[in-house]
C-alpha positions as CSV (number, residue, x, y, z in Angstrom):
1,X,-22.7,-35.2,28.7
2,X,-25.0,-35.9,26.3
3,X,-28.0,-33.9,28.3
4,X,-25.7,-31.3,29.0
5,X,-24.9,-30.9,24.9
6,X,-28.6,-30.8,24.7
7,X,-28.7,-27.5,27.4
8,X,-26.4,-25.7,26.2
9,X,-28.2,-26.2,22.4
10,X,-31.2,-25.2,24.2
11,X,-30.0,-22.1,26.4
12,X,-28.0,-21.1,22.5
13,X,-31.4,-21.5,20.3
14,X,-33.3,-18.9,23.4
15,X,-30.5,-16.6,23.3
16,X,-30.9,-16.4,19.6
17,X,-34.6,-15.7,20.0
18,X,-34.2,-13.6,22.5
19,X,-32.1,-11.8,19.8
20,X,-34.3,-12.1,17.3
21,X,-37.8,-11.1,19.6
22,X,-35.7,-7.7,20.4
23,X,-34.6,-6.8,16.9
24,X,-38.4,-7.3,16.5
25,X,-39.3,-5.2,18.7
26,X,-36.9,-2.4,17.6
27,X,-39.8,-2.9,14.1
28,X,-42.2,-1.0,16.3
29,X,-44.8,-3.6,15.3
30,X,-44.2,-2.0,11.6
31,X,-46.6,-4.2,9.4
32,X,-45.4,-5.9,5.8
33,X,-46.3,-3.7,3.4
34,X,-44.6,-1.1,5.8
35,X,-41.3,-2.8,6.3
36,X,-42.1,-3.6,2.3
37,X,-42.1,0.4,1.2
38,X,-39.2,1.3,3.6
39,X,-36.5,-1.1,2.0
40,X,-37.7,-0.5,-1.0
41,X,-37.0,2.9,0.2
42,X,-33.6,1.7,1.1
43,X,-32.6,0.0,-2.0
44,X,-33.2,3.0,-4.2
45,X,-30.8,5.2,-1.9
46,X,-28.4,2.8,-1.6
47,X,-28.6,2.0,-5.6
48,X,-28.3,5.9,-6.5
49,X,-24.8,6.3,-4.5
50,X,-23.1,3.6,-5.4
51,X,-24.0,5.0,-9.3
52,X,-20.5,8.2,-8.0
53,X,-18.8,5.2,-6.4
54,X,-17.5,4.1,-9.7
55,X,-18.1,7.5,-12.1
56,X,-14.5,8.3,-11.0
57,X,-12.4,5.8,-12.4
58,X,-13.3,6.5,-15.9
59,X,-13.4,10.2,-15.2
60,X,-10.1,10.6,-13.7
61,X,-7.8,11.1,-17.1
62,X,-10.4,14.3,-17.3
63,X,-9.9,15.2,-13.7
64,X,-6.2,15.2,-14.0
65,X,-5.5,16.8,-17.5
66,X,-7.9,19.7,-16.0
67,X,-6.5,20.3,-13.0
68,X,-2.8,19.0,-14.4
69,X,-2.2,16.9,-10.7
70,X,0.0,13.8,-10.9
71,X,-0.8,10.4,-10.8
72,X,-0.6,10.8,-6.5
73,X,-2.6,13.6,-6.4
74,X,-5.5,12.1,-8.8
75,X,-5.5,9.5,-5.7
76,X,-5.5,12.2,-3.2
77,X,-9.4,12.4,-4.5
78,X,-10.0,9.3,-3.1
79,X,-7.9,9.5,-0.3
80,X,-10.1,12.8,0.8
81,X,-13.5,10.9,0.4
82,X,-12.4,7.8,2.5
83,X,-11.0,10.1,5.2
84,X,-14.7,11.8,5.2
85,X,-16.0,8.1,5.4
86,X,-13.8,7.1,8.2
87,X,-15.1,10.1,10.0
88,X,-18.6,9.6,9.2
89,X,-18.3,5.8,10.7
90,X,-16.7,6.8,13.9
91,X,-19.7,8.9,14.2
92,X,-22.6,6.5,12.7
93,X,-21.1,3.4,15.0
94,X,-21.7,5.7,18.1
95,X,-24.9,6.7,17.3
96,X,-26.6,4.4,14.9
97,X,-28.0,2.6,17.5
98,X,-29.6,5.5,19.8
99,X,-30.4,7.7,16.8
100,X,-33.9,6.9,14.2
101,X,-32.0,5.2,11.3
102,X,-34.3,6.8,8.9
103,X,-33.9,10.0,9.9
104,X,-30.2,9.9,10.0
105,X,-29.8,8.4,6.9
106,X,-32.3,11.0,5.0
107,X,-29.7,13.5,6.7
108,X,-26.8,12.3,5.2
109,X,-28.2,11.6,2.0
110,X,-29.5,15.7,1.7
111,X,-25.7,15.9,2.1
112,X,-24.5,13.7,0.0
113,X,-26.8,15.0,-2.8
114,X,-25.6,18.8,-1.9
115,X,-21.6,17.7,-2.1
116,X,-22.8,16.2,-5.5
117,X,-23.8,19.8,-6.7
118,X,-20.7,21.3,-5.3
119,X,-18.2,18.9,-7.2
120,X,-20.2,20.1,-10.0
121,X,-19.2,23.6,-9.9
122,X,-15.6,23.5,-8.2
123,X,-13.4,25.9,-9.2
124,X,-9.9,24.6,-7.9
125,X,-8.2,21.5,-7.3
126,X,-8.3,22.3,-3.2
127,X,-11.9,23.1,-3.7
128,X,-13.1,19.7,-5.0
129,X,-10.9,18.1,-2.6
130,X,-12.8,19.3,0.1
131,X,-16.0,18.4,-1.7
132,X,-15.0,14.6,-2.1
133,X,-14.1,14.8,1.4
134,X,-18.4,15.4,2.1
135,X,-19.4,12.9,-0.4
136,X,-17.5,10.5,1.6
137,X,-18.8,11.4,4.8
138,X,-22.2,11.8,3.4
139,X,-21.9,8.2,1.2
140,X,-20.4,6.2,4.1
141,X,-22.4,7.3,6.3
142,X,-25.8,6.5,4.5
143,X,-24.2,2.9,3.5
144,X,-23.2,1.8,7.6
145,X,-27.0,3.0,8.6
146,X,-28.4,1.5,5.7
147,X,-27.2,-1.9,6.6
148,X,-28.0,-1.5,10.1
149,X,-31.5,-0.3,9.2
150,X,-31.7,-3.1,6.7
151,X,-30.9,-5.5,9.4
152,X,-33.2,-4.4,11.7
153,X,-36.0,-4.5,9.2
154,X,-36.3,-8.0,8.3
155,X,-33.6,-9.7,11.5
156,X,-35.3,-13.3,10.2
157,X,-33.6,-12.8,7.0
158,X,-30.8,-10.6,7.4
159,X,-28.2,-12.8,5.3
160,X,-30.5,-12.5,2.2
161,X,-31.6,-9.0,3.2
162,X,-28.4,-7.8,3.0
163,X,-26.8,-9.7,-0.1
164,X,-29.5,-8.1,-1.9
165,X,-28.8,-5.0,-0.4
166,X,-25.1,-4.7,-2.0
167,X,-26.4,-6.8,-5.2
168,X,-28.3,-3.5,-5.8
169,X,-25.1,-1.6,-5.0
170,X,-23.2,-3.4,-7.5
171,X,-26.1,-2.6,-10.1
172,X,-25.4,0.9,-9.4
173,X,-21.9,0.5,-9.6
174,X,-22.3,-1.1,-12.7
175,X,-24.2,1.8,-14.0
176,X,-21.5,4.3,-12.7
177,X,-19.0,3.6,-15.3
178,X,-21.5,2.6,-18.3
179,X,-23.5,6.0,-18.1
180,X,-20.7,8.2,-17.6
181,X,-18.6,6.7,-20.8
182,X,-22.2,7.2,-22.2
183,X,-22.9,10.6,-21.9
184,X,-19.4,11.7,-22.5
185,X,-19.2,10.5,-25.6
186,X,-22.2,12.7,-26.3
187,X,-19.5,15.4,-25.1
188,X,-21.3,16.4,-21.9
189,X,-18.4,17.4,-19.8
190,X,-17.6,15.2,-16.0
191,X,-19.0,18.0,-14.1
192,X,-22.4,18.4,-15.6
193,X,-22.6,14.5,-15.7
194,X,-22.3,14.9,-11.6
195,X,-24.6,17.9,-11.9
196,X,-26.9,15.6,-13.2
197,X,-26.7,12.5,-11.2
198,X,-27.2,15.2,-8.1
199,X,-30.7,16.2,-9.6
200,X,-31.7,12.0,-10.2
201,X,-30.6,11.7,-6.2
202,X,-32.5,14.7,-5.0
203,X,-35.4,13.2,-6.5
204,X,-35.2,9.7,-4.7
205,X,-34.6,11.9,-1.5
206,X,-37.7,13.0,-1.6
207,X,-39.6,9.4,-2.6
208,X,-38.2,8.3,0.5
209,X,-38.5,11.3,2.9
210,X,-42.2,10.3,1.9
211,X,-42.1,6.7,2.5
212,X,-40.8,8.0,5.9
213,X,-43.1,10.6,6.9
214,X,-46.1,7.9,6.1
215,X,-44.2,5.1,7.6
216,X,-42.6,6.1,10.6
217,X,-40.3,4.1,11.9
218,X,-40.3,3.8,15.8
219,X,-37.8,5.9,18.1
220,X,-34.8,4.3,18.5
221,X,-34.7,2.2,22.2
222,X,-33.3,3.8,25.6
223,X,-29.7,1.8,25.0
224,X,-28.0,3.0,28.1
225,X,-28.7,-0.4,30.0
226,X,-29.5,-2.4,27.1
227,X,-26.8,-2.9,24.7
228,X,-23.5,-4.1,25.8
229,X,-20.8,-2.4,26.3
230,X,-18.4,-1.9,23.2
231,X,-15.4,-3.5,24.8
232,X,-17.5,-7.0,23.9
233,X,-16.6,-5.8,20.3
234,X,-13.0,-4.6,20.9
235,X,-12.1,-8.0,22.7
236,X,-13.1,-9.8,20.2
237,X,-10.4,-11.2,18.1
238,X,-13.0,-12.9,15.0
239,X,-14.1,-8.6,14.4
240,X,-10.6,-7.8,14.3
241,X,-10.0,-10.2,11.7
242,X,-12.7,-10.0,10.0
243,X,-11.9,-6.1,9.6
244,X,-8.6,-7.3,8.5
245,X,-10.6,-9.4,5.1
246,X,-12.0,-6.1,4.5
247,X,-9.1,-3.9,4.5
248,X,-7.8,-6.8,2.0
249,X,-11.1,-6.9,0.1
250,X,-11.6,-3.2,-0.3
251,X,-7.7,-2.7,-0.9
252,X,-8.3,-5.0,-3.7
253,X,-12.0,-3.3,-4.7
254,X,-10.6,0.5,-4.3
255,X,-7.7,-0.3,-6.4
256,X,-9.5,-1.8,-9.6
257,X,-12.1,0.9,-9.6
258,X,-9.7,3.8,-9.4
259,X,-6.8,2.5,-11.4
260,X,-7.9,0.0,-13.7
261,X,-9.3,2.5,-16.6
262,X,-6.4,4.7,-16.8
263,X,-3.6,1.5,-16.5
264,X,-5.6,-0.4,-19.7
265,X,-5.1,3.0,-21.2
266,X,-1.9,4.1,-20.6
267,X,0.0,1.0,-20.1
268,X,-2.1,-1.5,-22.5
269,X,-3.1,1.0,-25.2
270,X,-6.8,-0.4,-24.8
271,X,-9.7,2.5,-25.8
272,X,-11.9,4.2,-23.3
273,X,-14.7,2.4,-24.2
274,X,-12.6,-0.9,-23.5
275,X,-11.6,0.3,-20.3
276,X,-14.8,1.3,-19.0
277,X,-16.4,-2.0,-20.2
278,X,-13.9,-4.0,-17.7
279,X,-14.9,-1.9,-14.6
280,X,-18.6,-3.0,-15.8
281,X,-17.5,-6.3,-16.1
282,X,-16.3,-6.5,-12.3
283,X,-19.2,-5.1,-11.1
284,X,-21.5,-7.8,-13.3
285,X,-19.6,-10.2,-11.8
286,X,-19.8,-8.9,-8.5
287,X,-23.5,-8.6,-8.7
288,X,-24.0,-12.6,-9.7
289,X,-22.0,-13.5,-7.2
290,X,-24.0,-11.7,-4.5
291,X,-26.9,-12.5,-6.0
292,X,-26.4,-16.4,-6.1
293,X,-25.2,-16.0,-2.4
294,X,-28.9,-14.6,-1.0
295,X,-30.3,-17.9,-2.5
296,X,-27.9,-20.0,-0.6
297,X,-30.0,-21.4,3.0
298,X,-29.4,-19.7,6.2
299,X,-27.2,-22.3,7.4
300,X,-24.2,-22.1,5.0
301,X,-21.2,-21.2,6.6
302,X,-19.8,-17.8,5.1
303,X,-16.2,-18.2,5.9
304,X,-15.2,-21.1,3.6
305,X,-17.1,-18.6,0.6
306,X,-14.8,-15.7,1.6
307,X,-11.8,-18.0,2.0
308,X,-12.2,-19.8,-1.3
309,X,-13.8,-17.2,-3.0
310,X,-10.4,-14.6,-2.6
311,X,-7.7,-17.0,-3.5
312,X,-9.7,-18.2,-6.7
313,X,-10.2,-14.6,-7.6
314,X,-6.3,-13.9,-6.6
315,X,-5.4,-16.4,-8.5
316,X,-7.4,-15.4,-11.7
317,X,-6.5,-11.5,-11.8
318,X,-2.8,-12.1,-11.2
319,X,-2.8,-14.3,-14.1
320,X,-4.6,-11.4,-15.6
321,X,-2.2,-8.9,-14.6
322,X,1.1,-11.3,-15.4
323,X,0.0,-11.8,-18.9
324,X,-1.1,-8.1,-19.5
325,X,-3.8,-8.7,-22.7
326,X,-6.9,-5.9,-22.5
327,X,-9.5,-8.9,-23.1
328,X,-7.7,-11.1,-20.8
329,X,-7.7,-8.8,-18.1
330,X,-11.1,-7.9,-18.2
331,X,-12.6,-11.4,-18.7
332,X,-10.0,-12.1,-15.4
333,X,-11.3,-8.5,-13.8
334,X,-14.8,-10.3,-14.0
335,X,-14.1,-13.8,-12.6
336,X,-12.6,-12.0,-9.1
337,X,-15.7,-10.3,-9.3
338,X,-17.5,-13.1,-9.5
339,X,-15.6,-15.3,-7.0
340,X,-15.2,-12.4,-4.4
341,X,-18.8,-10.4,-4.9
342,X,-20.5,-11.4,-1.8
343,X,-17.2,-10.7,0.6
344,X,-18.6,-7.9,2.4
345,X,-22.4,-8.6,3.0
346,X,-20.9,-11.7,4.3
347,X,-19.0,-9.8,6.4
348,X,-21.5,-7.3,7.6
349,X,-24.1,-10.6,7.9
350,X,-21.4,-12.4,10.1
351,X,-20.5,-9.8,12.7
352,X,-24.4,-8.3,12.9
353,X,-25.1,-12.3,13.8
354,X,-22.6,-12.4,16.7
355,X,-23.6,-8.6,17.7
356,X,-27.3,-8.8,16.8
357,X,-28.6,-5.9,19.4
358,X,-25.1,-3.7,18.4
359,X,-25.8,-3.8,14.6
360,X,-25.3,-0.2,14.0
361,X,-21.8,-0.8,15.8
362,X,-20.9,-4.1,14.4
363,X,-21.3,-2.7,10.9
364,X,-19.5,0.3,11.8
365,X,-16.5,-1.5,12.8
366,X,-16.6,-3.5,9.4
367,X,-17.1,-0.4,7.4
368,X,-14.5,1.7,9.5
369,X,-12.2,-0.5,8.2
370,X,-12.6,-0.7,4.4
371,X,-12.4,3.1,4.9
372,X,-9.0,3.0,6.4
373,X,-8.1,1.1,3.4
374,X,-9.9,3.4,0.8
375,X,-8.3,6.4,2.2
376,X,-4.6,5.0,1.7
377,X,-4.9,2.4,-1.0
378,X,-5.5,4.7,-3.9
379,X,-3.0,7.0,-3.1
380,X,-0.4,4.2,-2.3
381,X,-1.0,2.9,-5.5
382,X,-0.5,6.2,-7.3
383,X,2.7,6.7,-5.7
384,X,4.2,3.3,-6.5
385,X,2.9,4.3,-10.1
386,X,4.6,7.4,-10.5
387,X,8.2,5.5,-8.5
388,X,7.9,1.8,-10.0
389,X,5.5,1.7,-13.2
390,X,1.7,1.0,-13.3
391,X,1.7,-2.4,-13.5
392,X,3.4,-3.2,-10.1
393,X,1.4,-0.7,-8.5
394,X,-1.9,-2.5,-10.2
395,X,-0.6,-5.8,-8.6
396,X,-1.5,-5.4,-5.2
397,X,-5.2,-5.8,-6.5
398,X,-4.8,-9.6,-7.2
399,X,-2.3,-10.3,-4.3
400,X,-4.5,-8.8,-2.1
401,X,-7.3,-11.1,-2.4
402,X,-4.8,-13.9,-1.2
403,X,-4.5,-12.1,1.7
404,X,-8.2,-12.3,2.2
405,X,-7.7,-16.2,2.1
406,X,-5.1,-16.6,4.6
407,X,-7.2,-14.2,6.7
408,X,-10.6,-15.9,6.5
409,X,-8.3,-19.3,7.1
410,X,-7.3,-17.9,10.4
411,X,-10.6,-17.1,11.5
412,X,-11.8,-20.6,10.4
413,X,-9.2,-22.3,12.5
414,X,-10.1,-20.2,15.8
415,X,-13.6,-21.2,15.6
416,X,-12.3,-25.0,15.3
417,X,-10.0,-24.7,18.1
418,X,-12.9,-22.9,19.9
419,X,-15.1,-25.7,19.4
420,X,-12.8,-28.3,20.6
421,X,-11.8,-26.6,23.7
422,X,-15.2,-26.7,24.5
423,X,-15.8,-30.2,24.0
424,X,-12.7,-30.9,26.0
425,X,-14.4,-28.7,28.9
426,X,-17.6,-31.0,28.2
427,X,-15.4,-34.1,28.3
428,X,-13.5,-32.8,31.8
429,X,-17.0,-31.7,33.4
430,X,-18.2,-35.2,32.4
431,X,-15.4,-37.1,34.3
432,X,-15.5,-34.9,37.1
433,X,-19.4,-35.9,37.5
């Protein structure tokens, strides 16, 4: 037994560096200071997008005095850029993998930067509607290839790689809230502030349609025979729970960055300035905990992080929620971020691990997911508002992350059970012998 423990360690160690040799070899041979320039490349797109992620909670008491929508409709905003992104997944999961990654994601980010424009100068409610519906095309779309590209880049260090990755996404996320309170109170109106980020983004487009042209990246490998088949992803019950934490997670996420400005507010009587500062503060604390996450060794098991992580940060913004005190809440807002930060590169780091030649795919389905969520959540939320009062609707944020919990629970106790069944297999080949 114990010599057949030992082969099967060995035939799991060359299947990893099998792994590992062809995500190499998908590098093209790129040399350091190559791969260096192009994630650098990487980070600056991914920190420049995730700057409108966030710029619409605060702006959304504008949005809807202007345009004089309901609380439902101002969701609807949302709503039409997830059901862009869920679009733009479907698309990037098929192709991420055959298609250049650079290329497609300098595409989408021409098009994101484009839609940014358009929002800028939209004329009617149904008009920006449409536009929103682009940017989330255009955004998801640059955020699934980015992590795949990401992975591919450095595959000896993709856990770290990619918590640094969204680190820099919360920095711009951060920054979303903080500049736009900013230069509002300078009384530059919502639509030249996205006029404005559009010309910043243009910019880094063309830094890293640079880096590109002088650092090609290889063509993308003949995956007809190569990769497996997608049903090896669509059997698989751990993906199917793991897209279950996300749709918890970014239920939870969506929710706080959409509603969370106008329900202090409205429903607390905090200022604007107040309100902004606690969208800051989840993102601060979502970027330490990500950030203290890419020191942690390779080794770590992610699950118990994710499980632990969502029912201390449940736990903390309920009680911020129940006890409804501005400071309160937004110390409370910061402690889930903090606890819960590193939930979806640990996500996207777990299934690119079990699918490491489908990581275009893997991340896909991940994404796909906190899409479906994104496109419903804010609207749900909105309508339970408008029916129940603000302060239930704003509950689902906390409970939610208990959900994420029991979920990542699950998926720990079907590894275990895994692992013993195969011992017992061990155990009945042993007695057989």
């Amino acid at each position: 037994m114990t010599q057949q423990r030992r082969s099967a360690k060995y035939e799991e160690a060359a299947a990893t560096n099998g792994a590992q040799t062809a995500a190499r070899r998908q590098q093209g041979g790129l040399t350091g200071r190559s791969r260096t320039l192009l994630i650098t490349g990487v980070y600056l797109l991914m920190l420049c997008f995730a700057v409108s992620v966030t710029m619409l909670g605060p702006l959304m008491p504008e949005l809807i005095a202007q345009y004089g929508l309901r609380l439902s409709e101002g969701g609807l905003m949302v709503s039409a850029r997830s059901i862009g992104g869920v679009l733009a997944i479907v698309l990037g999961g098929l192709l991420a993998d055959r298609w250049n990654k650079g290329m497609f994601v300098a595409a989408s980010f021409l098009i994101y930067v484009i839609s940014l424009f358009f929002i800028a100068t939209a004329p009617l409610y149904t008009v920006l509607l449409v536009m929103f519906f682009f940017l989330g095309a255009s955004t998801h779309m640059v955020d699934v290839v980015n992590n795949a590209l990401a992975a591919d880049l450095y595959p000896e260090r993709r856990g770290a790689i990619l918590n640094i990755l969204h680190t820099i996404f919360g920095v711009g996320a951060l920054l979303g809230p903080l500049l736009t309170r900013l230069v509002m109170g300078q009384g530059v109106s919502w639509a030249a502030a996205f006029g404005a980020l559009g010309v910043v983004c243009a910019l880094v487009l063309v830094v890293f349609s640079v880096i590109l042209w002088r650092h090609p990246l290889p063509p993308a490998a003949d995956t007809s025979v190569d990769l497996p088949s997608p049903k090896a992803l669509l059997t698989d019950v751990r993906m199917f729970l793991l897209c279950g934490i996300m749709i918890m997670y970014v239920g939870h996420q969506i929710g706080i960055v959409t509603w969370l400005p106008m329900y202090m507010q409205d429903s607390l009587g905090a200022s604007p300035d107040l309100a902004s500062l606690a969208l800051s503060a989840l993102w601060m604390g979502i970027i330490l905990g990500r950030f203290g996450c890419s020191r942690l060794p390779a080794t770590v098991d992610p699950l118990p992080i994710i499980a632990y992580g969502g029912l201390a940060g449940g736990i903390v913004l309920t009680l911020g929620f129940v006890l409804q005190m501005p400071l309160l809440l937004t110390f409370s807002v910061a402690l889930a971020g903090l606890f819960t930060g590193a939930t979806i590169p640990l996500l996207v780091n777990a299934a690119c691990e079990w699918f490491p030649r489908n990581t275009g795919t893997a991340s896909s389905m991940i994404f796909l997911s906190g899409s479906l969520s994104a496109m419903l959540i804010p609207w749900l939320m909105g309508l339970v508002a408008e029916l129940f009062g603000f302060w239930l609707a704003m509950m689902f944020s906390g409970v939610s992350l208990i959900f994420v919990f029991a979920l990542s629970i699950a998926v720990m106790r079907l590894t275990r059970a895994s692992n013993e069944s195969l011992l017992v297999a061990d155990g009945e080949m042993e007695s057989r012998l």
